[in-house]
N, CA, C and O atoms as CSV, one atom per row, in Angstrom:
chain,resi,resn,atom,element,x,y,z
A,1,UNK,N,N,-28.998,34.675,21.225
A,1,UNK,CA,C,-29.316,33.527,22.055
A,1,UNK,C,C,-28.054,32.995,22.723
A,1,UNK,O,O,-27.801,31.815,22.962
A,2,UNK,N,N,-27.269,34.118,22.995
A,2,UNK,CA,C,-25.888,33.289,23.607
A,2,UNK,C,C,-25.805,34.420,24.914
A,2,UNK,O,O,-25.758,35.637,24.730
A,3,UNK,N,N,-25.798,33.795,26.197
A,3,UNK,CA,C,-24.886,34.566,27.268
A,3,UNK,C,C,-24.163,35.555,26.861
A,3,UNK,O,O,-24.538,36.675,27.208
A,4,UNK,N,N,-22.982,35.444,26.053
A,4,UNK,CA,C,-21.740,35.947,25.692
A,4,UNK,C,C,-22.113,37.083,25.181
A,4,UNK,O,O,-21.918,38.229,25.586
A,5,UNK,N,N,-22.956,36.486,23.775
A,5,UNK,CA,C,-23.622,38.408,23.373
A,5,UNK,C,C,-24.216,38.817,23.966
A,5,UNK,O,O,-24.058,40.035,23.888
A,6,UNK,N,N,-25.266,38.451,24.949
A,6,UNK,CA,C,-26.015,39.116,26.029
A,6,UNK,C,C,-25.248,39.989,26.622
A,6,UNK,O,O,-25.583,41.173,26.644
A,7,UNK,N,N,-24.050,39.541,27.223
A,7,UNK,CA,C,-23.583,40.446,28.142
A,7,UNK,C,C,-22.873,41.461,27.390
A,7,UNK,O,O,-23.015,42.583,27.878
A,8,UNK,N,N,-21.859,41.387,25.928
A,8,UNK,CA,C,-21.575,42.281,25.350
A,8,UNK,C,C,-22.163,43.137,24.561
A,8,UNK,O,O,-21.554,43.908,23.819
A,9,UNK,N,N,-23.692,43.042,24.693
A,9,UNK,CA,C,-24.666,43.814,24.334
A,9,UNK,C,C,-24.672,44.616,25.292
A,9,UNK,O,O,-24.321,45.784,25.120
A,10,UNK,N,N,-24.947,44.296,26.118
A,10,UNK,CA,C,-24.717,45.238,27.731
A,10,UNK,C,C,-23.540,45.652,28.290
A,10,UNK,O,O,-23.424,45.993,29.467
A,11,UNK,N,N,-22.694,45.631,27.508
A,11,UNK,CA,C,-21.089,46.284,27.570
A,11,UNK,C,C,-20.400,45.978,29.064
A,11,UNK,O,O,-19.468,46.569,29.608
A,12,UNK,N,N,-21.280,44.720,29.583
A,12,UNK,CA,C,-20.516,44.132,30.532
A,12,UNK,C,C,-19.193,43.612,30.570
A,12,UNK,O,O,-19.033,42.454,30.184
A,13,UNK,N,N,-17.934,44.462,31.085
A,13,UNK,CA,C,-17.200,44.221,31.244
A,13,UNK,C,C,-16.629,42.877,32.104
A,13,UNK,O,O,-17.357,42.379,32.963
A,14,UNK,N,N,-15.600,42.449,31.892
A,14,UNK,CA,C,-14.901,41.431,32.988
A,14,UNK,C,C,-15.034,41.408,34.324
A,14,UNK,O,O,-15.501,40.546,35.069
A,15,UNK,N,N,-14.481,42.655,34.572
A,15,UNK,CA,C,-14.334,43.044,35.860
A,15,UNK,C,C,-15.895,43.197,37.119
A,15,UNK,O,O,-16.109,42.846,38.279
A,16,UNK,N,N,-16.911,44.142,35.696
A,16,UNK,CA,C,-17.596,43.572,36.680
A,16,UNK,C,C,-18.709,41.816,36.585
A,16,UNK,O,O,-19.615,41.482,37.349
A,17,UNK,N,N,-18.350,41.322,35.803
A,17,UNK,CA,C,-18.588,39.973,35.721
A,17,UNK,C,C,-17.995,39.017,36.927
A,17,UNK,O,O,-18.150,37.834,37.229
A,18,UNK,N,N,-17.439,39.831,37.323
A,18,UNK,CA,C,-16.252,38.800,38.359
A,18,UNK,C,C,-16.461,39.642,40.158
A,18,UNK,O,O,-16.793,39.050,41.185
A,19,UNK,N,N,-16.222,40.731,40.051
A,19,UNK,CA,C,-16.331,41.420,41.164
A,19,UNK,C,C,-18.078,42.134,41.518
A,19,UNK,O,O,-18.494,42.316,42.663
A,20,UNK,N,N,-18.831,42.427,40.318
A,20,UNK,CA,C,-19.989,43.075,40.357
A,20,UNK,C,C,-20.189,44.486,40.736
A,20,UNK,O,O,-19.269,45.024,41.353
A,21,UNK,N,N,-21.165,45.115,40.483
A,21,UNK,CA,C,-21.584,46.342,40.734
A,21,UNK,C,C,-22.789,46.297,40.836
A,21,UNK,O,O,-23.367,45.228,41.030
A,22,UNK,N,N,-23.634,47.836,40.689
A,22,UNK,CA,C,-24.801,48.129,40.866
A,22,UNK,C,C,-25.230,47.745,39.481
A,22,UNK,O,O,-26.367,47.288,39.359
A,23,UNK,N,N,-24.535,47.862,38.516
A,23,UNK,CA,C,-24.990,47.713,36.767
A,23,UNK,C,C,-25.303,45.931,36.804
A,23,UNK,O,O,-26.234,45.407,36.192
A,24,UNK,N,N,-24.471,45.311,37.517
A,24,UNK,CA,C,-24.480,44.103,37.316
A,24,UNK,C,C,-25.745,43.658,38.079
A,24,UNK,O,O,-26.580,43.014,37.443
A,25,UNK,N,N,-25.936,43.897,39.193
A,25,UNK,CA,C,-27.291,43.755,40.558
A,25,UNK,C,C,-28.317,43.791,39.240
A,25,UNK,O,O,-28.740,42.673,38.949
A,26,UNK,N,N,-28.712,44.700,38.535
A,26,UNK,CA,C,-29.880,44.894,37.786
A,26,UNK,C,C,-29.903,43.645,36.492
A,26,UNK,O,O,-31.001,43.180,36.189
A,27,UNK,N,N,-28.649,43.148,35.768
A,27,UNK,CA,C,-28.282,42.086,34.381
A,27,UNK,C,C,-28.148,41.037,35.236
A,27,UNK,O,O,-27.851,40.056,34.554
A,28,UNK,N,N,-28.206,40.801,36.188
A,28,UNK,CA,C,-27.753,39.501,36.405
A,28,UNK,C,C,-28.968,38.501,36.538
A,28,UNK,O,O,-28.566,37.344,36.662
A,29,UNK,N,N,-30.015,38.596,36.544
A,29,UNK,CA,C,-31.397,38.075,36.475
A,29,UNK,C,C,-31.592,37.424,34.776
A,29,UNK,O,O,-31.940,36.362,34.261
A,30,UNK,N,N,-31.154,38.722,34.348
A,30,UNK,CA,C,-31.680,38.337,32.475
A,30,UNK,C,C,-30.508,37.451,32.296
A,30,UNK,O,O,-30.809,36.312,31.939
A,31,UNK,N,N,-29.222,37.695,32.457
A,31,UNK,CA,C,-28.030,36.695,32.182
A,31,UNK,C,C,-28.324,35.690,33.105
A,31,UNK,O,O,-27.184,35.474,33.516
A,32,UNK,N,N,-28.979,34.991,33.668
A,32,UNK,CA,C,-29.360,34.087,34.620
A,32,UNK,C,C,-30.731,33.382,33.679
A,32,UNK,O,O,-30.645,32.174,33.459
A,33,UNK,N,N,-31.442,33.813,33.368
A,33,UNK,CA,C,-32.081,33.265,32.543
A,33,UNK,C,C,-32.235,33.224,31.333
A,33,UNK,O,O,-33.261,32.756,30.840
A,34,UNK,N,N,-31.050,33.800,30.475
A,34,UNK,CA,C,-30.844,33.832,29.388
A,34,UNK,C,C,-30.064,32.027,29.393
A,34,UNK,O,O,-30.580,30.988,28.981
A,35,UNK,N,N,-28.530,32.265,30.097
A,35,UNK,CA,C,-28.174,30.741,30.338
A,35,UNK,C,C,-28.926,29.504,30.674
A,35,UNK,O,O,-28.433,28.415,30.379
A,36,UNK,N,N,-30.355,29.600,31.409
A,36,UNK,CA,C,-31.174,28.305,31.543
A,36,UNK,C,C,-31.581,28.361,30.109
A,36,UNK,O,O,-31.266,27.355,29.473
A,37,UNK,N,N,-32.248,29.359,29.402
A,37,UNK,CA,C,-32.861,29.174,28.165
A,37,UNK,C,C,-32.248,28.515,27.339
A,37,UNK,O,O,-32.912,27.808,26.581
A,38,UNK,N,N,-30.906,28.535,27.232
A,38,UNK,CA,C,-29.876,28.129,26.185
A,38,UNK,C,C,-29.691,26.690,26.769
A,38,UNK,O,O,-29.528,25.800,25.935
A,39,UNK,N,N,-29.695,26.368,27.999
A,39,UNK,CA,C,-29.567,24.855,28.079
A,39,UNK,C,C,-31.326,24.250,27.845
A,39,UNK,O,O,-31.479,23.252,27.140
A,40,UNK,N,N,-32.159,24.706,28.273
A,40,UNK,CA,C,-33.259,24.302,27.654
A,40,UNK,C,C,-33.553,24.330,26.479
A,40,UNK,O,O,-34.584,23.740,26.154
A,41,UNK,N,N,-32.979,24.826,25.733
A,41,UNK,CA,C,-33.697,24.648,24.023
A,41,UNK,C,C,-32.631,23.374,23.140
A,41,UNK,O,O,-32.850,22.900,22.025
A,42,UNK,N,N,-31.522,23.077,24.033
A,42,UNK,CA,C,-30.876,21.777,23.408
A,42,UNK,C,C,-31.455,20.760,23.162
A,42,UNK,O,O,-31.204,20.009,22.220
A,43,UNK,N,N,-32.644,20.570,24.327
A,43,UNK,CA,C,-33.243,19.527,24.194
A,43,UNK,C,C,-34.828,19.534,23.667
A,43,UNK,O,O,-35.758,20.021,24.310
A,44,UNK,N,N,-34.957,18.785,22.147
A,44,UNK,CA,C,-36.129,18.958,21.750
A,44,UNK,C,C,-37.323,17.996,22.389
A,44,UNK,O,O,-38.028,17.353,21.610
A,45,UNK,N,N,-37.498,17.925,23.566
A,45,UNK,CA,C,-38.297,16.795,23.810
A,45,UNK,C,C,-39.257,18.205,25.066
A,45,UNK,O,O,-40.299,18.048,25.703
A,46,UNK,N,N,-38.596,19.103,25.007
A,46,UNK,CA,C,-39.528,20.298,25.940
A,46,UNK,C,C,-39.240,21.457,25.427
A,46,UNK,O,O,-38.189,21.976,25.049
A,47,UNK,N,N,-40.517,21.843,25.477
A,47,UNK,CA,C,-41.429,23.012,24.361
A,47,UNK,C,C,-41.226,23.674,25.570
A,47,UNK,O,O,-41.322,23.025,26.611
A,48,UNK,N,N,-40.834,25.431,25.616
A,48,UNK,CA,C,-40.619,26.351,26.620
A,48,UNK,C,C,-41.763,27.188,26.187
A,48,UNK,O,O,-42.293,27.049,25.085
A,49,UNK,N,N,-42.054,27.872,26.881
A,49,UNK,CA,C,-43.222,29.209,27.162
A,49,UNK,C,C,-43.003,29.986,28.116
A,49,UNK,O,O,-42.062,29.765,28.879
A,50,UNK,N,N,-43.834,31.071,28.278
A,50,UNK,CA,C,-43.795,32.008,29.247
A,50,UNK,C,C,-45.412,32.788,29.227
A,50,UNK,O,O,-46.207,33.185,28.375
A,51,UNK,N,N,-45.314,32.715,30.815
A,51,UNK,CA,C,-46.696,33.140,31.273
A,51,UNK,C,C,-46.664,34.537,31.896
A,51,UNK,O,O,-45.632,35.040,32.340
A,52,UNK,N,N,-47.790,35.093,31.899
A,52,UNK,CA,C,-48.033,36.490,32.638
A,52,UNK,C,C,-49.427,36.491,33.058
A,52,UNK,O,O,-50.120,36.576,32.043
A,53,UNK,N,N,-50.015,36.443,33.921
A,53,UNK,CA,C,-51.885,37.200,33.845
A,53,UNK,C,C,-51.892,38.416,33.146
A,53,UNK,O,O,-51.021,39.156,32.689
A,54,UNK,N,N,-52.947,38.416,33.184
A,54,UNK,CA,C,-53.497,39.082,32.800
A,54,UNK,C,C,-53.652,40.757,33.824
A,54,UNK,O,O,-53.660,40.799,35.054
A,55,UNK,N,N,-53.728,41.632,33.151
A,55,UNK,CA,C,-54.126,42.664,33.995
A,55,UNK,C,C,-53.485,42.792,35.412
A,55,UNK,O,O,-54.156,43.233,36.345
A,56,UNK,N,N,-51.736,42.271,35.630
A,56,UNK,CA,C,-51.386,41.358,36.915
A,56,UNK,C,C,-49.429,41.672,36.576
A,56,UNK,O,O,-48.776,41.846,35.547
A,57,UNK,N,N,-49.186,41.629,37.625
A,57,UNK,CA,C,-47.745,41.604,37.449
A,57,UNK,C,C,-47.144,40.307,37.695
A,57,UNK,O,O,-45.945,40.180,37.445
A,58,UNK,N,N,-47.792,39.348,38.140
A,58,UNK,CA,C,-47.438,37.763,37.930
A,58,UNK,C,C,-46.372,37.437,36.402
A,58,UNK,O,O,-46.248,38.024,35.328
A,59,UNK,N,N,-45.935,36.569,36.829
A,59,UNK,CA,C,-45.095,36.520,35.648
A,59,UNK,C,C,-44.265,34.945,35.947
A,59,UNK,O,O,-43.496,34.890,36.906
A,60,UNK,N,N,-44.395,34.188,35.412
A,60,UNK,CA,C,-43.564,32.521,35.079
A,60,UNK,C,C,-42.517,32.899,34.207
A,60,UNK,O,O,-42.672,33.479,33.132
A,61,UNK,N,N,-40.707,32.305,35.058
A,61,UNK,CA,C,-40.199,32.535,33.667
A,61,UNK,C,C,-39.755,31.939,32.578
A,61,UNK,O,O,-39.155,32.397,31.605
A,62,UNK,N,N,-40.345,30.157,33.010
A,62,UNK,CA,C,-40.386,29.464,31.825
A,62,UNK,C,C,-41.559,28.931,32.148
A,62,UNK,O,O,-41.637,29.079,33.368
A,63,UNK,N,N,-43.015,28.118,31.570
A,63,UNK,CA,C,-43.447,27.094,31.589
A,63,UNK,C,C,-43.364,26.103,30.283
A,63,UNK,O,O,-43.782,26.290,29.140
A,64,UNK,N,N,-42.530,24.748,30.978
A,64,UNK,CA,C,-42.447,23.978,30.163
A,64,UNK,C,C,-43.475,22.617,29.532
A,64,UNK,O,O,-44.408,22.282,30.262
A,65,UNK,N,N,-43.361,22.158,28.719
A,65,UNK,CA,C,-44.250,20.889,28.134
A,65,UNK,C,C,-43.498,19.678,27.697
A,65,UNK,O,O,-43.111,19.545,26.536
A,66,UNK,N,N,-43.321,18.916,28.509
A,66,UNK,CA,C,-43.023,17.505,28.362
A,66,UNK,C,C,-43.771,16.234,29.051
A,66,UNK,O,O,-44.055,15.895,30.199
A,67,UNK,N,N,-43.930,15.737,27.797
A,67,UNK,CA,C,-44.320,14.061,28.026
A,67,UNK,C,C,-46.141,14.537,28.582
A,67,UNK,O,O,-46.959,13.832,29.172
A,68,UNK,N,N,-46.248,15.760,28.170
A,68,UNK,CA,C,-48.109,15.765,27.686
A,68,UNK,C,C,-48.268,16.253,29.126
A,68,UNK,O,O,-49.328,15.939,29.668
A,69,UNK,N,N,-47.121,17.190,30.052
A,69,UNK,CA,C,-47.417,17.905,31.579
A,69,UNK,C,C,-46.960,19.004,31.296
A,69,UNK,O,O,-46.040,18.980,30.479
A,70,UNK,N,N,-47.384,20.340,31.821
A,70,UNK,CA,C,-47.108,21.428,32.020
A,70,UNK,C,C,-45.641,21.166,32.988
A,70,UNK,O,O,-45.781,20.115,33.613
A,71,UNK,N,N,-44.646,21.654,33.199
A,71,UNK,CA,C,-44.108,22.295,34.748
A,71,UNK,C,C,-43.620,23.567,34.477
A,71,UNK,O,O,-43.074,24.112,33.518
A,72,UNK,N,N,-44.036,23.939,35.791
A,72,UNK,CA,C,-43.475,25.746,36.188
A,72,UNK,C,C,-41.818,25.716,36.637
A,72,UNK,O,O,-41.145,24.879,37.238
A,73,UNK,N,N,-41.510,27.029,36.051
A,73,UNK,CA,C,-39.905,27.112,36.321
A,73,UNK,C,C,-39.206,28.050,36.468
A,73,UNK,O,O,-38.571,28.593,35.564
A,74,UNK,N,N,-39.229,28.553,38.259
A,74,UNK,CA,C,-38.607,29.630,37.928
A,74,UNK,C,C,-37.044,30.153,38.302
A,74,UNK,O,O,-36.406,29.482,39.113
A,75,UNK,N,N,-36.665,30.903,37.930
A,75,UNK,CA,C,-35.155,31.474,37.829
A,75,UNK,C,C,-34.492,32.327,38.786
A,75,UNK,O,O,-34.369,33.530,38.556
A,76,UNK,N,N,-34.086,31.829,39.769
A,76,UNK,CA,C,-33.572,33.052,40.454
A,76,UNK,C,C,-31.720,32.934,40.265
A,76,UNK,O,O,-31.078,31.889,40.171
A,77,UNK,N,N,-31.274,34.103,40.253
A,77,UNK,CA,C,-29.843,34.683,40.169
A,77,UNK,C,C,-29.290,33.876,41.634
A,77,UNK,O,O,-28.506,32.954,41.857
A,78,UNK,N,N,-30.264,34.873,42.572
A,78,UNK,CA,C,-29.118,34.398,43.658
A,78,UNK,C,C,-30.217,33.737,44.468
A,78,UNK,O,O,-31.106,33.153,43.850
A,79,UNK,N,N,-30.248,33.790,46.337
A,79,UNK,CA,C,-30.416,32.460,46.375
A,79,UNK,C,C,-32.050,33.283,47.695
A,79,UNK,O,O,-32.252,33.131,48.900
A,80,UNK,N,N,-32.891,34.162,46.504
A,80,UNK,CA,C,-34.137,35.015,47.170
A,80,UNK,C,C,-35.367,33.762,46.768
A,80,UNK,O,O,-35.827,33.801,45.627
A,81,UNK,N,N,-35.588,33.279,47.197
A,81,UNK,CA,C,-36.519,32.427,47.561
A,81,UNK,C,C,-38.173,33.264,47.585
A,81,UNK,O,O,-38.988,32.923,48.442
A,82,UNK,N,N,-38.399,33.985,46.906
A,82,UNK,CA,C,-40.018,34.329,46.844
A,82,UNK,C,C,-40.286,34.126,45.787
A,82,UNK,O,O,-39.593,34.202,44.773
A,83,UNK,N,N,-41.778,33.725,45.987
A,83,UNK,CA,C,-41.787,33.604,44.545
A,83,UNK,C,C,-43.818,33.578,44.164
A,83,UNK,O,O,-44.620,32.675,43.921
A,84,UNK,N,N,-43.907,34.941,44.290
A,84,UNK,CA,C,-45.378,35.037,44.535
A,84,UNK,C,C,-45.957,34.820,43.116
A,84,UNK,O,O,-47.130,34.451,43.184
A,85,UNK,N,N,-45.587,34.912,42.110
A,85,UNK,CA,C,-46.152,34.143,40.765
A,85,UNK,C,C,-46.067,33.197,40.844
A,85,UNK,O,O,-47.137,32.789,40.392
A,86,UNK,N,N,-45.313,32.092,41.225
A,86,UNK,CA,C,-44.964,30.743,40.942
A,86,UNK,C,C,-46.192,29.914,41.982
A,86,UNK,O,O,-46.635,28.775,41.836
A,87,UNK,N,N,-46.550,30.987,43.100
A,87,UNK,CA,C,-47.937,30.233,43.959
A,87,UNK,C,C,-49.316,30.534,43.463
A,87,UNK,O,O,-50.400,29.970,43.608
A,88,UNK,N,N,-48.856,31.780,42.727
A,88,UNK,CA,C,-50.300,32.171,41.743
A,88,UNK,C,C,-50.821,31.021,41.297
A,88,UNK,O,O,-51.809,30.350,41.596
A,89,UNK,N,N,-49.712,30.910,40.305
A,89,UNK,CA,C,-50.315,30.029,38.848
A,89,UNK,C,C,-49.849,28.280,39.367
A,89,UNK,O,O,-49.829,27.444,38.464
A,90,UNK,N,N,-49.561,27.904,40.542
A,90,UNK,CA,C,-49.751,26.998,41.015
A,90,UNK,C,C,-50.962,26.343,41.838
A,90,UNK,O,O,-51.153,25.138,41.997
A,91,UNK,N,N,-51.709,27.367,42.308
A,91,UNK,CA,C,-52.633,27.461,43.417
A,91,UNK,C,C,-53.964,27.720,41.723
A,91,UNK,O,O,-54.751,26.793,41.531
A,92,UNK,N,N,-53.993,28.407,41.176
A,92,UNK,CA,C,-55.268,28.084,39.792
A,92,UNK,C,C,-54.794,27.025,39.038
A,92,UNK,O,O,-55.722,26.311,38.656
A,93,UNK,N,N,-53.841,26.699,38.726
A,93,UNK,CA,C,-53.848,25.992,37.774
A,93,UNK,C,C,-53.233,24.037,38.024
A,93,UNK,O,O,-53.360,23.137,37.194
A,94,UNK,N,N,-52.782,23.967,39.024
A,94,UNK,CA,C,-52.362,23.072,39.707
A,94,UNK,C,C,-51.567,22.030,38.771
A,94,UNK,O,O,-51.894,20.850,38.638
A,95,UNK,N,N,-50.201,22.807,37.991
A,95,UNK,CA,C,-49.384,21.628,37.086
A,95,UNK,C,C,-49.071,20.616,37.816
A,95,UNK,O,O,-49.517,20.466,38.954
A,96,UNK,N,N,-48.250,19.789,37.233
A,96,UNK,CA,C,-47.595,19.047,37.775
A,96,UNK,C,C,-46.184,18.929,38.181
A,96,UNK,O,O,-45.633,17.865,38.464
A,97,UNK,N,N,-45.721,19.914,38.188
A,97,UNK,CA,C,-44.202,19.811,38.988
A,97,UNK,C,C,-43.877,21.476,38.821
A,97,UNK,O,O,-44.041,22.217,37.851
A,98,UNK,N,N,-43.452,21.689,39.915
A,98,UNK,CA,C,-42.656,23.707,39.879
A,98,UNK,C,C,-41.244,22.609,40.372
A,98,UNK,O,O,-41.000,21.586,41.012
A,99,UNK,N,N,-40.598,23.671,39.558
A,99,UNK,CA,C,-39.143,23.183,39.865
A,99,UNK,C,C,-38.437,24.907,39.809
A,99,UNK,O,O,-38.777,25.675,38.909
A,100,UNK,N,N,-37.495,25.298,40.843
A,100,UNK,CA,C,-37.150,26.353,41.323
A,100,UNK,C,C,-35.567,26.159,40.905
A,100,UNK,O,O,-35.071,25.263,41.589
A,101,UNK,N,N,-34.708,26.696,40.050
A,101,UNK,CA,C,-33.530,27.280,39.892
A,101,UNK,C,C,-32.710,28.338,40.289
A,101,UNK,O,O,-32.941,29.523,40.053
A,102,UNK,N,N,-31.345,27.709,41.148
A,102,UNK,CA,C,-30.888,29.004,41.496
A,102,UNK,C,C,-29.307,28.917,42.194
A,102,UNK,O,O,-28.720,27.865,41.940
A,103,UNK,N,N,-28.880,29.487,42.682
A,103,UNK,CA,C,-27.229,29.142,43.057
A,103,UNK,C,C,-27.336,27.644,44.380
A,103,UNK,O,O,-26.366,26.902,44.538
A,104,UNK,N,N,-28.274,27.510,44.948
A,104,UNK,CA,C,-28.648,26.740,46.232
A,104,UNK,C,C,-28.855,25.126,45.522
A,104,UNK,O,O,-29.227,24.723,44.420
A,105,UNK,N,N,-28.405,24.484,46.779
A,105,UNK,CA,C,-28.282,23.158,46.530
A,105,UNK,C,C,-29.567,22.381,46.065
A,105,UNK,O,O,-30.619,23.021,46.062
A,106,UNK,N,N,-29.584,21.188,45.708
A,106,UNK,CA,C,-30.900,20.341,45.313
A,106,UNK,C,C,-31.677,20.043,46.470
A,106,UNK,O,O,-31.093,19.482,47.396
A,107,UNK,N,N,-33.267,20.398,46.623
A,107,UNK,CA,C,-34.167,19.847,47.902
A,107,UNK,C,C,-35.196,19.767,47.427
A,107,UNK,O,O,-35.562,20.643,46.643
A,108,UNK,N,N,-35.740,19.047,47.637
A,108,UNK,CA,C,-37.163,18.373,47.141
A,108,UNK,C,C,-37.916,19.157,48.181
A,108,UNK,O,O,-37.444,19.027,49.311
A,109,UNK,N,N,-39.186,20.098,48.063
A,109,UNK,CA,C,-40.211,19.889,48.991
A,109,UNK,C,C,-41.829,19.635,48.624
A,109,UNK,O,O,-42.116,18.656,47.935
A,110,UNK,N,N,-42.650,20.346,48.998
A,110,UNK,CA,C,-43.700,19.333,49.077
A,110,UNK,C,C,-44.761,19.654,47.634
A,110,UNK,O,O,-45.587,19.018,46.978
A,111,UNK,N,N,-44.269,20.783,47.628
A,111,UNK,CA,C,-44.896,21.597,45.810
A,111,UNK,C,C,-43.624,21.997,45.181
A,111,UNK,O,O,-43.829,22.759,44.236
A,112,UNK,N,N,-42.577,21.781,45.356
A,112,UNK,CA,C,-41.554,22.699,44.600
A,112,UNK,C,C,-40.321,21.403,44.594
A,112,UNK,O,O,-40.302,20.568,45.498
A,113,UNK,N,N,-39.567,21.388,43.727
A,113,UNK,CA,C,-38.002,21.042,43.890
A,113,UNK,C,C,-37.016,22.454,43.067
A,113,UNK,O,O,-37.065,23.295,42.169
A,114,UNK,N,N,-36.421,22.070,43.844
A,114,UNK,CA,C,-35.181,23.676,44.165
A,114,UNK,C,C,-33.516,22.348,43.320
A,114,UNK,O,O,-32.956,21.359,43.793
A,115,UNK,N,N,-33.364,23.023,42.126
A,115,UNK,CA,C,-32.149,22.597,41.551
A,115,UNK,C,C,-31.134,23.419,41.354
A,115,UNK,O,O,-31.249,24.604,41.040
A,116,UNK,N,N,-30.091,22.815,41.534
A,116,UNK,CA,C,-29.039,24.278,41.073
A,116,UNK,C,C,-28.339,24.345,39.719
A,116,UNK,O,O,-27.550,23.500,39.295
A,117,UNK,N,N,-28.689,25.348,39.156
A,117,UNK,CA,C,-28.634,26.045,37.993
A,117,UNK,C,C,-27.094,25.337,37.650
A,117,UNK,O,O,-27.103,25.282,36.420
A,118,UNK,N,N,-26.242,24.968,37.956
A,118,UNK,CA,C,-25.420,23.792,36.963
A,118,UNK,C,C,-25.846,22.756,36.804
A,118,UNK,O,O,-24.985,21.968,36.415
A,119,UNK,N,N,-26.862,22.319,36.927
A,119,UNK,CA,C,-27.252,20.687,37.166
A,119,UNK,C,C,-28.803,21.124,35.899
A,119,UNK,O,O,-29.520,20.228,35.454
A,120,UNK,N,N,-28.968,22.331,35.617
A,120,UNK,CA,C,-30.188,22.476,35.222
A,120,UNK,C,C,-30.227,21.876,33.083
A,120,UNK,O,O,-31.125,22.208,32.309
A,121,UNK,N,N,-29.505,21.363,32.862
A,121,UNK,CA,C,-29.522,20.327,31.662
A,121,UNK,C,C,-29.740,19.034,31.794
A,121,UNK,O,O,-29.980,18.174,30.947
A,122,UNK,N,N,-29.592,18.960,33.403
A,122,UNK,CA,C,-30.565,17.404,34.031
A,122,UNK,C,C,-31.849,17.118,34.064
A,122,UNK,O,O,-32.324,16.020,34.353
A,123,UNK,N,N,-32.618,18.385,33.682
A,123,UNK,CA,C,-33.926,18.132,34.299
A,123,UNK,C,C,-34.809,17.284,33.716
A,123,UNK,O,O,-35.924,16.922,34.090
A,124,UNK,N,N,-34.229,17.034,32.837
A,124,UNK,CA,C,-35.484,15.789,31.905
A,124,UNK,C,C,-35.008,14.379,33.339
A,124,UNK,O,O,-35.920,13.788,33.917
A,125,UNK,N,N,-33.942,14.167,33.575
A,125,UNK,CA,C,-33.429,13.582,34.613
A,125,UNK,C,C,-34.550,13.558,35.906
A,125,UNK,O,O,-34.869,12.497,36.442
A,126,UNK,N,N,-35.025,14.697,36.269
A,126,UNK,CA,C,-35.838,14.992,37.527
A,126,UNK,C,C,-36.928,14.865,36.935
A,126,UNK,O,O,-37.644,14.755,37.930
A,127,UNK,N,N,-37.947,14.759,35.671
A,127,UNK,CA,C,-38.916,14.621,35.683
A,127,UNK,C,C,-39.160,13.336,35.482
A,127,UNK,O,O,-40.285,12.970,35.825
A,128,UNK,N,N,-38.357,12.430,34.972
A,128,UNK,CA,C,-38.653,10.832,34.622
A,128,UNK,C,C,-38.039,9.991,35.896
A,128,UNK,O,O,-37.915,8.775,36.042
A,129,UNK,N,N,-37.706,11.075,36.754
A,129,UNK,CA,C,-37.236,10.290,38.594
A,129,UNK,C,C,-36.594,9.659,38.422
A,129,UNK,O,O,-36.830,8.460,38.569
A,130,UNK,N,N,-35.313,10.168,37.976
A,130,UNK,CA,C,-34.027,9.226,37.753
A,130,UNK,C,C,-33.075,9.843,38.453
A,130,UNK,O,O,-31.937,9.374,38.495
């Protein structure tokens, strides 16, 4: 449950931690959401999950539970903006807040807020609108 062994499980070197490669293009998603996971489980006031359909390649890569609401949450590395699961299970199930993580600045829009993944130990912050 640590970044650190993540990546030395994957014999990710320094070098390409810093400069990147093709090895890195493929880890950098799981080390991207390995680090939100680890700032999300500090705080016991939100219960994490993860969704998939059924029979479906859809896939959520956190849904969280606080204060008795679902929100959707998903993870991107860098700054690819699709996100055809996250309209799936927004469009059936209609939570109450998708919040989008990723290198890109903070923007509110009209189903989604977009935070950036250093700020993402704030989010109890963004759900009580502070």
């Amino acid at each position: 449950m640590d970044v650190g062994l993540l990546a030395a499980m994957g014999n990710l070197d320094a070098k390409t931690l810093l400069t990147g490669n093709r090895i890195f293009e493929e880890f950098k998603g799981s080390l991207t959401e390995q680090y939100v996971l680890q700032q999300l489980i500090t705080n016991e006031e939100i219960a994490v999950h993860y969704w998939s359909a059924e029979r479906s390649s859809s896939e959520i890569d956190f849904l969280l539970q606080y204060a008795g609401e679902i929100i959707l949450l998903d993870v991107k590395a860098e700054e690819n903006m699709q996100a055809k699961s996250l309209r799936i299970f927004y469009e059936k199930y209609s939570p109450a807040m998708a919040v989008r993580t990723s290198i890109s600045d903070y923007r509110k829009e009209s189903r989604m807020t977009h935070i950036p993944l250093y700020a993402i130990s704030k989010l109890t912050s963004l759900f009580n609108g502070k």
